[in-house]
Wavefront OBJ file of the C-alpha trace (Angstrom):
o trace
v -16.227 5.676 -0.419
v -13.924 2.458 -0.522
v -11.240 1.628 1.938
v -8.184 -0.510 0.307
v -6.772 -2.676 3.204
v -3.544 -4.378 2.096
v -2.204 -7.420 4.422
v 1.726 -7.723 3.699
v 3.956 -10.668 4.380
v 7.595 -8.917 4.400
v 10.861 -10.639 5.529
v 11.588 -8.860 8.481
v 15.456 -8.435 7.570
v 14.052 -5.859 5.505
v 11.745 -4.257 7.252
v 13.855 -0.649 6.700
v 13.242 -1.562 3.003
v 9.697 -1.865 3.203
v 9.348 1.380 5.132
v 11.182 3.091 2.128
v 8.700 1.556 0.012
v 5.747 2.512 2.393
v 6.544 6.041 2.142
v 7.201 6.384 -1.359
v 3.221 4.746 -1.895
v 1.883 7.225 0.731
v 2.616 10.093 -1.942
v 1.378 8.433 -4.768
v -2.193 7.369 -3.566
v -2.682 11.051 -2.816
v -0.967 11.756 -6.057
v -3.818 9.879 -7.763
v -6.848 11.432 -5.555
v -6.915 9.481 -2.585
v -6.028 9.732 1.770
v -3.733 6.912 2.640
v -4.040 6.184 6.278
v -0.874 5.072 6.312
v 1.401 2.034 6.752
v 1.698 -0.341 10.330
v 5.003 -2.228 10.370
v 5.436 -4.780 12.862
v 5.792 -3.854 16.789
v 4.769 -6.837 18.887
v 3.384 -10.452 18.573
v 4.174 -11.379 14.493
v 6.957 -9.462 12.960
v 6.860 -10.538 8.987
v 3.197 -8.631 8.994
v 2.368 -5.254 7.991
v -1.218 -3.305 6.861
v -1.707 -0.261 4.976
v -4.730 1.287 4.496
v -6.173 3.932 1.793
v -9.744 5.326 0.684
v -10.491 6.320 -2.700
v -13.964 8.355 -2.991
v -15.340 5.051 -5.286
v -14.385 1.734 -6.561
v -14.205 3.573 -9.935
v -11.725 5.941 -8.318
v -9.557 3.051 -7.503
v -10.076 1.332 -10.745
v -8.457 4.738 -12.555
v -5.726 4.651 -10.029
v -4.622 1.257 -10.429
v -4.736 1.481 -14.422
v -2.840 5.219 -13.775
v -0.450 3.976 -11.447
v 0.999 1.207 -14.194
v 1.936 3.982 -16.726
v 3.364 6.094 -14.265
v 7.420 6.381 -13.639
v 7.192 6.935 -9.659
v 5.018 4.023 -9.077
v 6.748 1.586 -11.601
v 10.266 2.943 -9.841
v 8.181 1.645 -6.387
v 6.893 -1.443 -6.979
v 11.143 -2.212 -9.119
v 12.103 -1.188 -5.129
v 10.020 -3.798 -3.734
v 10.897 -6.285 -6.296
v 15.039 -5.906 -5.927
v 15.027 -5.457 -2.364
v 12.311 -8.341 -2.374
v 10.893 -6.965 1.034
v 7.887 -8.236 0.586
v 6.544 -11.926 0.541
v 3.045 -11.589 -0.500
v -0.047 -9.518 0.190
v -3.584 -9.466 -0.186
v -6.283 -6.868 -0.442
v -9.635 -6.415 0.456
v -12.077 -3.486 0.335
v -14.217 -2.347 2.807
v -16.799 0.496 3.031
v -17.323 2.761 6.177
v -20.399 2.605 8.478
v -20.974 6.257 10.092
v -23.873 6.927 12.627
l 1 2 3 4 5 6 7 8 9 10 11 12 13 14 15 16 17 18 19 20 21 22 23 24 25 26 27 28 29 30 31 32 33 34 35 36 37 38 39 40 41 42 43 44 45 46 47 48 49 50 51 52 53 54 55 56 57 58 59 60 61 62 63 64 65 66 67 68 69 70 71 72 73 74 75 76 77 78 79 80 81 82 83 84 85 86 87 88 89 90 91 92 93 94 95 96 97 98 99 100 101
């Protein structure tokens, strides 16, 4: 199992904007086989940072996914959203893996 954390820098004028986006990527991850955790949009302290966070069963998983996702309609029609309503700033992601007792 691999967790996809994803650190966002969005202009907070658009912060309705990036919640649009947000949603439409929760349905797509699950589209492709994995549980988004879902998106955390700014509530106190900084308020041009947001997270999301998904698990795919395997890096390979995630691999297929991201090469899926580029010849797909929906997610090209998200990430053209992101890019005219230019909501977001930057991000980076990192991948973790879960420690259970």
């Amino acid at each position: 199992m691999v967790t996809c954390y994803l650190r966002y820098v969005i202009d907070p004028s658009r912060l309705k904007e990036f919640e649009a986006y947000g949603k439409m990527w929760i349905a797509l991850v699950e589209k492709f086989g994995g549980t988004h955790h879902g998106y955390f949009l700014p509530s106190e302290g900084a308020n041009n940072i947001a997270l999301a966070l998904f698990t795919f069963p395997s890096l390979a998983e995630y691999e297929r996914y991201r090469q899926q996702s580029m010849a797909d309609a929906q997610c090209q029609a998200a990430f053209k959203y992101a890019e005219d309503t230019r909501c977001i700033l930057s991000y980076e992601r990192s991948f973790f893996r879960p420690v259970f007792d």
